[in-house]
Structure formats: C-alpha cells, structure tokens
C-alpha positions in Angstrom: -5.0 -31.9 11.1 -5.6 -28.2 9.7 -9.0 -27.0 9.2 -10.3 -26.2 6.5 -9.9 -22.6 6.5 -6.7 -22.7 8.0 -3.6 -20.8 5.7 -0.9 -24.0 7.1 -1.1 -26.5 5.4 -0.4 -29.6 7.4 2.6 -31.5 5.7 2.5 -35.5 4.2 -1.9 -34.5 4.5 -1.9 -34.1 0.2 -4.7 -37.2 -0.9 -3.0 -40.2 -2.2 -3.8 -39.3 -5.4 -2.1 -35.9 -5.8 1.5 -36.3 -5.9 3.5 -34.1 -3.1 4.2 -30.9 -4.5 6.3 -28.0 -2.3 4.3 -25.1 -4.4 1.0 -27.0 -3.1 2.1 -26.4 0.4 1.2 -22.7 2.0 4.6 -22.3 3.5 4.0 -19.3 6.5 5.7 -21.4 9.1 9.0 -21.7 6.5 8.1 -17.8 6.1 9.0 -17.5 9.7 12.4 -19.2 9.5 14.3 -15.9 9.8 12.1 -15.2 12.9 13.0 -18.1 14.5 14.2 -17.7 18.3 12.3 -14.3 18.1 9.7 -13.4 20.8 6.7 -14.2 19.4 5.1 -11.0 21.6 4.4 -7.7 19.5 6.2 -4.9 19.7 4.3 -2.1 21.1 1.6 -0.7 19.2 2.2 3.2 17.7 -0.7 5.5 16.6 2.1 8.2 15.9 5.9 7.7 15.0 8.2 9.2 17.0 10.5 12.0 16.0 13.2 9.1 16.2 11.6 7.4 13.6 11.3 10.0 11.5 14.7 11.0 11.7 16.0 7.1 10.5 13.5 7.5 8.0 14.8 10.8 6.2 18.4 9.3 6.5 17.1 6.3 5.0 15.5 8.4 2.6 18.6 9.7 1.2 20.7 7.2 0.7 17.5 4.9 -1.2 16.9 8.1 -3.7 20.5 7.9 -4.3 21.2 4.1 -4.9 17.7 3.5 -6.4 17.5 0.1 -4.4 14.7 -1.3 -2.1 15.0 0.8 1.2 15.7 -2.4 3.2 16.7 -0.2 6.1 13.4 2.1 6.2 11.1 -1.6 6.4 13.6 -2.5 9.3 12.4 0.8 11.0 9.2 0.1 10.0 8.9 -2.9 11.9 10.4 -1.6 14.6 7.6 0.9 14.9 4.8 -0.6 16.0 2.9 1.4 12.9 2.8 -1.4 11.0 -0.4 -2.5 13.7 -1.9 0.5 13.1 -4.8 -0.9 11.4 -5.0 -4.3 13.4 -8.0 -4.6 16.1 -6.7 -4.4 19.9 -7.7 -7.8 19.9 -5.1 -9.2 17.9 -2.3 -6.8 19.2 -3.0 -4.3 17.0 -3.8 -0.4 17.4 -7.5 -0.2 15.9 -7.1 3.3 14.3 -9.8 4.7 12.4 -8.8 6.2 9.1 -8.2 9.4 10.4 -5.4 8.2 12.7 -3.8 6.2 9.6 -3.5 9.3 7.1 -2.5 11.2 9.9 0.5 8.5 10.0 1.0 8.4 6.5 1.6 12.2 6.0 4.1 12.3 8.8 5.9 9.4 7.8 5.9 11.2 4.5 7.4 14.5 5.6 10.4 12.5 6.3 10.5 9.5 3.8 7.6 9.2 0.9 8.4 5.3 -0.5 8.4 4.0 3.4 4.8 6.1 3.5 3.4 4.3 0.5 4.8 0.3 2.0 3.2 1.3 5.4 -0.2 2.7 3.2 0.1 -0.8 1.1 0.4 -2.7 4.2 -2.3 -1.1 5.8 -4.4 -1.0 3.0 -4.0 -5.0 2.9 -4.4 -5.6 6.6 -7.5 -3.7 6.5 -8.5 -6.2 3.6 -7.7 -9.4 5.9 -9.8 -7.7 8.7 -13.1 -6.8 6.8 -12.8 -10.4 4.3 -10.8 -13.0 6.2 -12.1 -16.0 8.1 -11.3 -16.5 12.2 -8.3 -18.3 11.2 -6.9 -16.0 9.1 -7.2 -13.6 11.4 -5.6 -15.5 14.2 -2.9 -16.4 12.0 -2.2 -13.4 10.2 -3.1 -10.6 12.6 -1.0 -10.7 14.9 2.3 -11.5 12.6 1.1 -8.6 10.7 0.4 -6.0 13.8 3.8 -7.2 15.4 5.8 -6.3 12.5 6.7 -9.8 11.6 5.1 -9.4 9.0 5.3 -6.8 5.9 1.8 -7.1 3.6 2.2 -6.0 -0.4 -1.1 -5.7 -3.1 -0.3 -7.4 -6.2 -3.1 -6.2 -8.3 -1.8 -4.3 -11.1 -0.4 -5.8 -14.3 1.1 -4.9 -18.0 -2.2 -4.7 -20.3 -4.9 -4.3 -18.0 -5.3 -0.8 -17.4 -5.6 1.1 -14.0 -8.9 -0.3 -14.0 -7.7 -4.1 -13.6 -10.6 -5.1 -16.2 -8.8 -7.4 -18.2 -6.6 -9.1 -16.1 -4.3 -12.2 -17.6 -3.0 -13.6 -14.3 -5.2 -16.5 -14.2 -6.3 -19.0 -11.0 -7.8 -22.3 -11.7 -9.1 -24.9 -9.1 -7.4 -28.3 -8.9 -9.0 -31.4 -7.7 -7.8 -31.5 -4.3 -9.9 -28.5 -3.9 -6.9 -25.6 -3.7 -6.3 -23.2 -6.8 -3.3 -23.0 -9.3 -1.9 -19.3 -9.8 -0.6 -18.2 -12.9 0.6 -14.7 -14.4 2.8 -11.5 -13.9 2.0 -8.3 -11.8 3.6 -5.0 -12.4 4.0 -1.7 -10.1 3.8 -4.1 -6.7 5.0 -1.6 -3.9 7.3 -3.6 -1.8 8.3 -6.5 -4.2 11.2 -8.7 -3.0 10.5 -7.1 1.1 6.7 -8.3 1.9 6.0 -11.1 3.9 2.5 -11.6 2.4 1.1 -10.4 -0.9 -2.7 -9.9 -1.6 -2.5 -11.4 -5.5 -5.8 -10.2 -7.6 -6.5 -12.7 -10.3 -8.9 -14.1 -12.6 -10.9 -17.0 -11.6 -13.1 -19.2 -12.8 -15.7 -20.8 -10.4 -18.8 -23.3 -10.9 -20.9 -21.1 -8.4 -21.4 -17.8 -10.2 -21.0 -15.3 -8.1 -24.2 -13.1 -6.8 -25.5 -9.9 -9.1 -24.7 -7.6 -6.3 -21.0 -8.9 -6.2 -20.7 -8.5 -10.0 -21.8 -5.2 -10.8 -19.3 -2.8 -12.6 -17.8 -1.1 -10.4 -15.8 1.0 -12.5 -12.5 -0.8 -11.1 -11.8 -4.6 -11.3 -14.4 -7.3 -13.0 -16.6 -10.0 -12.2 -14.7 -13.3 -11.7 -11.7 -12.2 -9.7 -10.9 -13.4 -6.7 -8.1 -12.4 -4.5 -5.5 -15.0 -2.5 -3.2 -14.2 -0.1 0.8 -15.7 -0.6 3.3 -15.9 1.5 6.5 -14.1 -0.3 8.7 -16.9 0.4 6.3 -19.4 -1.5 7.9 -21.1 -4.0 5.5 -20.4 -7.0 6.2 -16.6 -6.2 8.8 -14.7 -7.4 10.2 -11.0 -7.0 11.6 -8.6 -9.6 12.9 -5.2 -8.8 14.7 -4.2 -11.5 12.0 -1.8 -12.4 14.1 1.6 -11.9 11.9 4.2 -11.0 12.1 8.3 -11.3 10.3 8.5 -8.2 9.4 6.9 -4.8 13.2 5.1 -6.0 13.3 3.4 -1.9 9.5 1.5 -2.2 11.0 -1.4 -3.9 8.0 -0.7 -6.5 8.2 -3.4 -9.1 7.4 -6.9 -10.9 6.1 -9.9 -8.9 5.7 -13.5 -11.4 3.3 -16.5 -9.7 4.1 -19.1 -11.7 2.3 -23.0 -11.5 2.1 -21.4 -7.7 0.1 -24.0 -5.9 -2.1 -22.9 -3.0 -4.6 -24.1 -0.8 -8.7 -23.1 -0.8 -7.6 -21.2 2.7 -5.6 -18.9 1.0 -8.2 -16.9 -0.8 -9.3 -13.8 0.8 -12.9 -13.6 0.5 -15.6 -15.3 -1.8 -14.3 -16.7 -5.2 -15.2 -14.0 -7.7 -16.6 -11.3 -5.9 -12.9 -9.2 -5.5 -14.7 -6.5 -7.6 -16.6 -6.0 -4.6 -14.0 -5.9 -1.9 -12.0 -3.4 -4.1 -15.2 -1.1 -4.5 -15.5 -1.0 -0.6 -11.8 0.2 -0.3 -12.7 3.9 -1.0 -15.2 4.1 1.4 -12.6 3.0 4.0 -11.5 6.3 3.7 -7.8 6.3 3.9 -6.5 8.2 1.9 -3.3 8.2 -0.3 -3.8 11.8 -0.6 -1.9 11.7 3.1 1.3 10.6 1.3 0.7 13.8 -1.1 0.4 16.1 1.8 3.5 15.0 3.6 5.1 15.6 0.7 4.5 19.1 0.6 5.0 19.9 3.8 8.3 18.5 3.5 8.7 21.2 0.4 7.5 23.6 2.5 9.6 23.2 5.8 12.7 23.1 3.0 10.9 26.6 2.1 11.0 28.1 5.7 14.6 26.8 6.3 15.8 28.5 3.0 14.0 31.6 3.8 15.6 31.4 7.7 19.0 30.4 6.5 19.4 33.6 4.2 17.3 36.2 6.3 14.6 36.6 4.2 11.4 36.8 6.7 12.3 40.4 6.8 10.6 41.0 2.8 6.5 41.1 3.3 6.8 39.4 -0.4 8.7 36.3 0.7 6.9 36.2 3.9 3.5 36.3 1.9 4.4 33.9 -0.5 5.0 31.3 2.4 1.6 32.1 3.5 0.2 31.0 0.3 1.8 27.8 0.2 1.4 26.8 3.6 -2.7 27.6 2.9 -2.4 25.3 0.4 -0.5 22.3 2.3 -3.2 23.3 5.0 -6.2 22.8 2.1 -4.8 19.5 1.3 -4.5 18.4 4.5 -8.3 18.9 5.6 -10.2 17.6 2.6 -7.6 14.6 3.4 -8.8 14.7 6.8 -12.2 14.9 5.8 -11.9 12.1 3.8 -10.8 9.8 7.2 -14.0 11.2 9.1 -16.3 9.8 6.2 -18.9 12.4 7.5 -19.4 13.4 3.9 -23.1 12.2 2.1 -20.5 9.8 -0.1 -17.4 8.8 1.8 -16.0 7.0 -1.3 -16.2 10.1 -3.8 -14.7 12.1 -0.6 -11.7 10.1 -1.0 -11.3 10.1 -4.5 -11.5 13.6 -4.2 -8.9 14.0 -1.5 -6.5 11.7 -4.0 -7.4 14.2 -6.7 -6.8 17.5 -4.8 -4.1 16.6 -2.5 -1.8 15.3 -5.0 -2.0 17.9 -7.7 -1.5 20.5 -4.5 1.7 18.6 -3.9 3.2 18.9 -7.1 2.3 22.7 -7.2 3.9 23.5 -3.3 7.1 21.2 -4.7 7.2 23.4 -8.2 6.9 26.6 -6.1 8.8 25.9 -3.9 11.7 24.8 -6.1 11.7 28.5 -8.2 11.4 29.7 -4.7 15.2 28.2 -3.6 16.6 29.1 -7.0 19.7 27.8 -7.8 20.4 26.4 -4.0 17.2 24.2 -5.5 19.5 23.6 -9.1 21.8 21.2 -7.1 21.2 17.1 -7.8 21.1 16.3 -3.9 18.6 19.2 -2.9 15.7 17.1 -1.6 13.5 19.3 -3.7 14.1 17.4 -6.3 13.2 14.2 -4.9 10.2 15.2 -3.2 9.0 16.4 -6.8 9.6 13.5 -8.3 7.7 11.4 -5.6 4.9 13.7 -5.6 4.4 13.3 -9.5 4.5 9.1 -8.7 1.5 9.4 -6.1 -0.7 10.8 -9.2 0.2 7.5 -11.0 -0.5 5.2 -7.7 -3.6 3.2 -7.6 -6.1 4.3 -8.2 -3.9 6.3 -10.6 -6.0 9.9 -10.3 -6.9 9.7 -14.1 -9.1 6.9 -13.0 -10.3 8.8 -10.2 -12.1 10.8 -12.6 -13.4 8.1 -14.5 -14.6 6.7 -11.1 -15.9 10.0 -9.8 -18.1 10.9 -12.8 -18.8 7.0 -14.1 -22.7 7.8 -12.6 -23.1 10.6 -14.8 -23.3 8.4 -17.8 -25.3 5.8 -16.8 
C-alpha cells in the first residue's frame, strides 16, 4: 500500500464507501505513459547551456514569435539540456546551483530565446518550492523526474479578478471525507500551459486547524488560507487553454489552466494547509531573479547593435562607438545588481531582488528602444528581432510579481 505522504495513489485502495473516481486518483505513473521504454537514468546535469543549445533555441525562437504557438520544440531542447536539474540537490540527480548559477542560466538562455528562459525560470522556481516544502516522498518521487527532464514543472497561481497580489483568490479546495481535497476554479497567465508535466496550483482552502500567526501574516502577496497542491498535467480534473495570444514572450505557451471537480489526494499538497502565504514570501529571498531574463534580453539588443554597427562600418564614428559604450554600461548595471541579487549578501536579500526585477527590466526595455532608433529602418522591418525582443522585454515587467507590485512590496513597511 502507498504511504501516506506518498503522490501515487495505489489503485482499487478508495474506502468502500467512496465510490471509485479516476479524478480521485493522482495519476504520475499514467503521466509517464509517453516515457515508457525510456531510461529511467538522468540526462547529465548542466550548470551552463552550451552554445548548441543556444543556437536550437534562437531558431526555435523564430519560428514560435512567428506562429504564436507553444514552442514545443524549445521544451524538447530543454529537456535535453540537463538545465532543467539545475536547481535539484546532487542527491536526487540534480545540479544544486545556488541562485547565482540559475540567473546566470536564465540570461544566457535569454540572449537566445526569452519564453524558453521564463519555462526554465517557472520550472526552477517550482522545483525550488518542492525542495524547501515537500516531504521525503515527494522528493524521491518528483526530484528526480524533474532534474532528468522527464519532467517540465508550471505555477498556476495567477487568476482573472485577484490582482497580482493573489489576495482574493476564487479557485477553491475543499477536503472530502476520505481525507484528500477537491479542486475547483480557473488560473490565468500559467507559463507553460498545455507543455508541464506538473503544476504547483495556489488555491483557497479551508482547514479545521487554523493555521499559526506567523504563517498568516500579510505578506503583501497571497492570503491566509491558501494552500498549494501539486497536479500532474495529465490529471483528468486539469485542463489546458492556450488560446491566450500574446504580444510578447508568443513561444511560453503563457495561458489559461481550468481544475474542475479535480480530485486529489492529501499527498499532493505542497506544504502545510494554509500557510502558502508563507512559502510565497520566502520566494524572494531565494534570490533568483527574473531580472536575469531582462538582462538577456538586452544583451541580445545589444549584440544586434554591434552586428549592425560591424555590418555597415560604423566603429570608425567616436559617436557610434560611444553610444555602444553607453548601452553596454547599462546591460553591464543590470547584470550586477541581478547578480547581486543571487549572492543575497545584501542586509535584505528579498528587497535586493525586487529591486533587481525593478531595475533590470526597465534597463531592458530602454537598451531594446535604443537600440531600435539606433538600426533605423533596417530595425522598421516585421522579422528584425528587435522587435521581438521589445516586446518580450515589456512582458517581463508584467511577470509575477508584475514590477508594479514590486513597489507595493518594496515600500509596504513604510506604512505600517
């Protein structure tokens, strides 16, 4: 029989009393179907993607911006990678790199291809989540599925009507008497809808043990009484929608994920029932960054800047070359408070980051603008990556938390 903390549930072990049910059933061996005859050994582990990588990627890159559909192509990449166990402990396969080593990552990956950066960030972001909250079985379960590249991992937190600050959140879970919990609601803006393996669904809960006074504190982002579960994207209560057409970041499959009557076990839940206020509020101080995505960015913008200025000879005028200078100072700004951010050195590692979010991303959409009356008209044309890479760096400023909430965050002491 499973244990009791185990995410399988063990088939024909539903009480007597509770009819069978296929959305009571957690269904991550059915996930694996597609695996099957696969070697169940990782793939080797990658604390930097190769320049083969990031050549797919920007090819990828291309054609996604063009078609506007989920970048099925980068995620193969992706798991081919071994970046994907970047944030996994050695001792589940995975790489064990600190924060500084995953923003590193993220900005390279997003020189070449910004919606593959932000489904390796989300992915990251949720493993880390599973490391720091789940139970031993989780982690033997999930880890290694996850750092292998199995396994792709999506948040579902946001929603229609709740505001970046996920304070009022309608997607409900509710325990049934068999002891497991009954999901029910819509998320919006899920970054890899229809591709993940495994989302990290935020909902609202209601629980006989109230949760401590620590746990429920305001945090400025998310509420008391939310509690996070963890489902498998083939689960049958779950369902995808990316119909969502974006402006930017067109290849992250960015869009609507439904949990409806979706039926899972007590194992599922990530962390203490109620207290997901908390675990979000510890996710800055982690110190990844998405800043890192806003960085590569502009360095893409800026190596488009060098080649234009190679291709037509125009290192020879002290204005052009000047004007590089400038915007490589700023890409080089960005990059360190980024940096900064990953060392959590500062007195407040979780303000550091916010900051880095805040500064890094308004620097990329500045580098992309210059850069773009710096082409002229060779800029003007629909295909010119210019234009794409100004459009993704305007959707990392609306990216969770969106940088208008970084503000409120940042300065939510001062009126206390």
């Amino acid at each position: 029989m499973g244990s009791v903390d185990s995410l399988t549930a063990v088939r024909g072990s539903t009480s007597a009393r509770v009819p069978t049910d296929t959305h009571s059933v957690a269904p991550f061996a059915a996930a694996d179907a597609r695996w099957a005859g696969r070697s169940d050994t990782s793939r080797a582990t990658s604390t930097v993607p190769s320049p083969e990588v990031l050549s797919r990627l920007a090819a990828c890159a291309e054609a996604a911006d063009l078609s506007g559909e989920p970048d099925r192509e980068a995620v193969a990449v992706l798991r081919g990678s071994g970046l994907l166990a970047l944030v996994v402990p050695k001792s589940h396969g995975g790489a064990g790199a600190d924060a500084v080593t995953l923003n590193t990552c993220v900005e390279q990956v997003a020189s070449a291809n910004a919606s593959a950066a932000i489904m390796l960030f989300q992915h990251c972001a949720v493993t880390s989540r599973i490391v720091e909250n789940g139970t031993p079985a989780q982690h033997r379960e999930l880890l290694p599925r996850l750092a292998g590249g199995q396994w792709l991992a999506a948040s579902a937190w946001s929603e229609s009507g709740a505001g970046a600050d996920k304070k009022n959140l309608a997607t409900q879970a509710r325990r049934t008497s068999d002891g497991g919990w009954v999901l029910d609601g819509a998320k919006s803006f899920t970054t890899s809808a229809g591709l993940a393996d495994v989302y990290l669904v935020l909902a609202q809960s209601r629980d006989d043990s109230p949760a401590p006074d620590s746990a429920s504190k305001d945090t400025g982002y998310g509420a008391a009484g939310q509690t996070f579960f963890l489902v498998p994207g083939s689960h049958p209560g779950l369902l995808p929608d990316t119909s969502m057409r974006l402006s930017g970041m067109r290849g992250s499959a960015t869009g609507f994920v439904s949990v409806r009557e979706c039926r899972v076990p007590d194992s599922a839940r990530l962390g203490a029932p109620g207290v997901a206020a908390s675990i979000i509020a510890r996710v800055r101080d982690s110190g990844a960054s998405l800043g890192a995505v806003a960085v590569g960015i502009a360095q893409a913008a800026l190596d488009a800047a060098h080649q234009h200025a190679g291709r037509r000879g125009l290192y020879a005028h002290q204005a052009v070359r000047h004007r590089l200078v400038d915007l490589a100072t700023e890409v080089e700004t960005a990059r360190a408070v980024v940096e900064r951010a990953g060392r959590r050195t500062s007195a407040d590692p979780g303000l550091t980051t916010l900051h880095s979010k805040l500064s890094a991303s308004a620097a990329a959409e500045r580098v992309v603008a210059d850069v773009a009356r710096f082409l002229g008209s060779a800029g003007y044309v629909e295909t010119h990556p210019i234009n794409r890479f100004g459009r993704d760096a305007r959707a990392v400023a609306l990216m969770g938390p969106t940088n208008d909430l970084c503000k409120e965050l940042v300065s939510l002491p001062w009126n206390r």
